[in-house]
N, C-alpha and C positions, 0 to 999 in steps of 0.2 A: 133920551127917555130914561126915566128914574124908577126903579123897584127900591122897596122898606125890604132889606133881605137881613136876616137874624147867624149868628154866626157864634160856634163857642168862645167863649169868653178868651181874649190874646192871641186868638189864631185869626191872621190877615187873611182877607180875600183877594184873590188875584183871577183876572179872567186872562184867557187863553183864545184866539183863534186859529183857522185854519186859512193858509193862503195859498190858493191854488196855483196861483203864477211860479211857487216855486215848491209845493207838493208837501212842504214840509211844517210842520208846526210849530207856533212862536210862542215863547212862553211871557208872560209881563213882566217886564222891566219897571224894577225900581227909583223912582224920582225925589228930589227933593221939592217940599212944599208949602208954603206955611197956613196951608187948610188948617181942618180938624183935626184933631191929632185921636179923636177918637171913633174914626173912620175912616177906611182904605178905598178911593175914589178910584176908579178906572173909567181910563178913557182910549178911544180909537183913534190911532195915529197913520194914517196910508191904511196896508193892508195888516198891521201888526195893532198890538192891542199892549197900550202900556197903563200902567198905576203905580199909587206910590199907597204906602203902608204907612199907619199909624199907630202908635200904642193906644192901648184902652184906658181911657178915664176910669175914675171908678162910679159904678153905680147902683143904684139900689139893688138891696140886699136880694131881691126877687128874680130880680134880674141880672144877679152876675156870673150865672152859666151862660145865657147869651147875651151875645153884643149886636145891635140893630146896626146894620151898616147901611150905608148908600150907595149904589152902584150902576152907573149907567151900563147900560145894557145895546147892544144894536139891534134896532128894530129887526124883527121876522124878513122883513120886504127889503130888507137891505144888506142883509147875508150873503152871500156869494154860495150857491149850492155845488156841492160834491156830486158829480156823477157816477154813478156806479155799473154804468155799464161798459161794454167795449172792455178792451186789452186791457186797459189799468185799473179795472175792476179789482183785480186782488189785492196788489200794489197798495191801493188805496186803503181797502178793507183793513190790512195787518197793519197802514200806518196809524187807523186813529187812535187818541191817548186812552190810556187807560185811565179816565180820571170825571170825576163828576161833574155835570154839562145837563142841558137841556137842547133837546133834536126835533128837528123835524123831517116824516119821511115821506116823499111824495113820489107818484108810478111813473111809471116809464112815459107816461105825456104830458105828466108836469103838475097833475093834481097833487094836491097835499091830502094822503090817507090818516095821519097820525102825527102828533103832537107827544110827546115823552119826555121823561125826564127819569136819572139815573144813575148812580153813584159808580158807572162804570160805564161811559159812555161808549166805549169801544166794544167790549160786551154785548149790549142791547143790542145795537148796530148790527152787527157778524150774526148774531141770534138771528135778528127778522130777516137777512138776508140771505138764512140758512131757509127758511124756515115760509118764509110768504116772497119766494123768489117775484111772482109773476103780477107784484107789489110794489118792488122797491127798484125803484130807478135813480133817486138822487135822493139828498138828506143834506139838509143846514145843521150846524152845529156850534154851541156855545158855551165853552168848557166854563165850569165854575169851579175852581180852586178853593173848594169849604165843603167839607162835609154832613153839614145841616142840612139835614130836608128843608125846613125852613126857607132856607136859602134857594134851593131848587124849586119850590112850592110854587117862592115868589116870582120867579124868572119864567116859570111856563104858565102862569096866569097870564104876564104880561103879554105872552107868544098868543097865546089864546084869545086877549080880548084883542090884540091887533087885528087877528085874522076874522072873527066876529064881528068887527067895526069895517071890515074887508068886505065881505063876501056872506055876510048873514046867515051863516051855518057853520054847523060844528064838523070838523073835522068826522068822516067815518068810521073810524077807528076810535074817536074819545064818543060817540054816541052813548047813550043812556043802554047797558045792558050788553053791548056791541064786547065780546070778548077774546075776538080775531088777535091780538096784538099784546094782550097782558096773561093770557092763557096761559098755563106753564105747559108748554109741550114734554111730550114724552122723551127723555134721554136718546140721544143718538148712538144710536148701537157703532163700538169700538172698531177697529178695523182688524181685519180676519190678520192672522201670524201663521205662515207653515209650518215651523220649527219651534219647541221650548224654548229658543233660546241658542247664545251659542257654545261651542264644545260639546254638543251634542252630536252625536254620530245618526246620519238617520239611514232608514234600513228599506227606504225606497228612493224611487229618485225625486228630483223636482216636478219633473214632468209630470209624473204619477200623479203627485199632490194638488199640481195646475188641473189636471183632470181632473181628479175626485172634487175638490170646488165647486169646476164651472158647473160640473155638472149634480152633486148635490144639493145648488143655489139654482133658486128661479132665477136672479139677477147680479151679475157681479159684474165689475167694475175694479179694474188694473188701473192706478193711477198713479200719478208721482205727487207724493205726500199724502196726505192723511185728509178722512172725511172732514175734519174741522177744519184744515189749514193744507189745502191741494197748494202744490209749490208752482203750478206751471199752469195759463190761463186757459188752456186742453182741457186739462182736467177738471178745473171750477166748471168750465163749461158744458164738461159730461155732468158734474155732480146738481148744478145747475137745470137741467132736461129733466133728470131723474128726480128732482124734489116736484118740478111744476107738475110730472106727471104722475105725483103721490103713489108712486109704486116705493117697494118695500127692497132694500138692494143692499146686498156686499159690498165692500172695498177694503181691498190690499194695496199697499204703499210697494210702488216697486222699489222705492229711496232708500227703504227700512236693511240693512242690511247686518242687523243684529237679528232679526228674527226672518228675514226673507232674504239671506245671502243668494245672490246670482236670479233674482226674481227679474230682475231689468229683461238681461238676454236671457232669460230661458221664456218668460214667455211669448219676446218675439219669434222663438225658434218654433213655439208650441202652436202657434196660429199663423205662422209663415208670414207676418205683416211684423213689417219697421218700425213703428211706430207705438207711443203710448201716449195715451190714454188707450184701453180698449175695454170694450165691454161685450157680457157674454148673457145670452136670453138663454135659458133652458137649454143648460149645452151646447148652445151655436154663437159662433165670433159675430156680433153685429158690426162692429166698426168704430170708431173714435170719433172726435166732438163732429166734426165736418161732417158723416154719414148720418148722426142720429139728427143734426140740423137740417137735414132732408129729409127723414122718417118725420121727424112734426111734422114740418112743413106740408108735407105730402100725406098725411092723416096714417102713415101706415106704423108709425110709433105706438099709439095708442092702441091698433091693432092687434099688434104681436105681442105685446103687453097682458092683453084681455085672452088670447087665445089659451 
């Protein structure tokens, strides 16, 4: 399948996908051809995605900030989809590129919620999955090495009318007025620091400070790493509970040891339990990902939440 994709003038397009069988991303290999020399053709080879590059002819004056390329494209329906649930949830998350692509995101049953496209596709991605957890189950992707919107425009049209020529309806998420998914959400609030800093001398103890938190915070949340990037799938899994169930919450990096020296074990000593992730309601230790997977479950999350 062939897209008219537009590209600035001497910069090649290359696509990029993702293969799952070995977790890691392939970037397009350059070929010898005696195509067009003023077009960069990509094409799908097994699970990797090779092309070969052109120089630009020259062309009318109008048109020589962009270059119309040709580029085949892999159907929608023949993508291989990324899961994002389970264990390698994270894994996955922080592997995809940083680089402009056109996605698709569909829930945890297999529908397709949204159709996107993004001059950062790994960005997007982490956002929605920060952001509309109880939405995003897997997600296709198809890196475009070109910085043209242009180029992006024409890649997720093509996604678009496949799945239209599919299934005779528009995605719920690109619906007419539907602003669930391009809405700019509000800034995620940073993660709490005990300390200035370090070489500071502090003139309480740790524990003191673990107290005054839990219990100055309706919600907090001990995690290992950062609200944006939890290092441990515990923890995505607490942060994960706490976005579906749109309450408003703390987190401290136990990891941070520039600003929260000895946070690890002081606050297992502070709450008598082994273990982090932990989280704290209104001054009381609820318990780590496995305890609040049972508060869902059991309707009584929402509960203590609302109390």
């Amino acid at each position: 399948m062939y897209v008219m994709a537009s590209a600035i003038t001497s910069h090649p397009l290359t696509l990029s996908c993702f293969s799952s069988s070995s977790s890691r991303w392939s970037s397009s290999a350059s070929i010898s051809s005696s195509r067009s020399t003023a077009a960069g053709l990509a094409f799908w080879r097994g699970p990797q995605l090779c092309s070969f590059q052109g120089r630009s002819r020259s062309v009318s004056r109008w048109r020589q900030s962009v270059l119309v390329l040709c580029c085949q494209l892999k159907k929608l329906s023949e993508v291989e989809p990324l899961v994002l649930l389970g264990d390698d949830a994270i894994s996955l998350l922080t592997s995809l590129p940083p680089s402009p692509g056109v996605y698709a995101v569909y829930d945890k049953v297999g529908d397709l919620q949204f159709l996107g496209l993004s001059r950062r596709v790994s960005s997007s991605i982490q956002a929605h999955a920060q952001d509309l957890p109880q939405l995003v189950g897997s997600v296709k992707i198809n890196v475009v090495d070109a910085p043209d919107r242009n180029v992006l425009t024409e890649a997720w049209k093509q996604w678009m009318e496949e799945h239209l020529e599919s299934t005779g309806k528009v995605p719920p998420g690109n619906a007419a007025g539907d602003t669930t998914w391009t809405k700019r959400k509000k800034p995620l609030k940073p993660d709490l620091k005990l300390t200035p800093g370090p070489h500071v001398q502090l003139t309480v103890s740790l524990e003191q400070l673990i107290d005054k938190v839990v219990k100055e915070f309706k919600v907090v949340a001990f995690i290992k790493g950062s609200r944006t990037s939890p290092q441990c799938r515990f923890s995505h899994r607490v942060l994960t509970i706490l976005n579906e169930q749109g309450v408003e919450y703390e987190t401290l990096n136990v990891l941070d040891e520039e600003y929260n020296p000895g946070l690890r074990e002081a606050i297992k000593a502070y709450s008598q339990w082994p273990t982090i992730p932990q989280v704290y309601v209104k001054g009381e230790f609820i318990g780590g990902a496995d305890v609040l997977d049972e508060m869902v479950q059991g309707g009584e999350m929402k509960k203590i939440l609302q109390d």
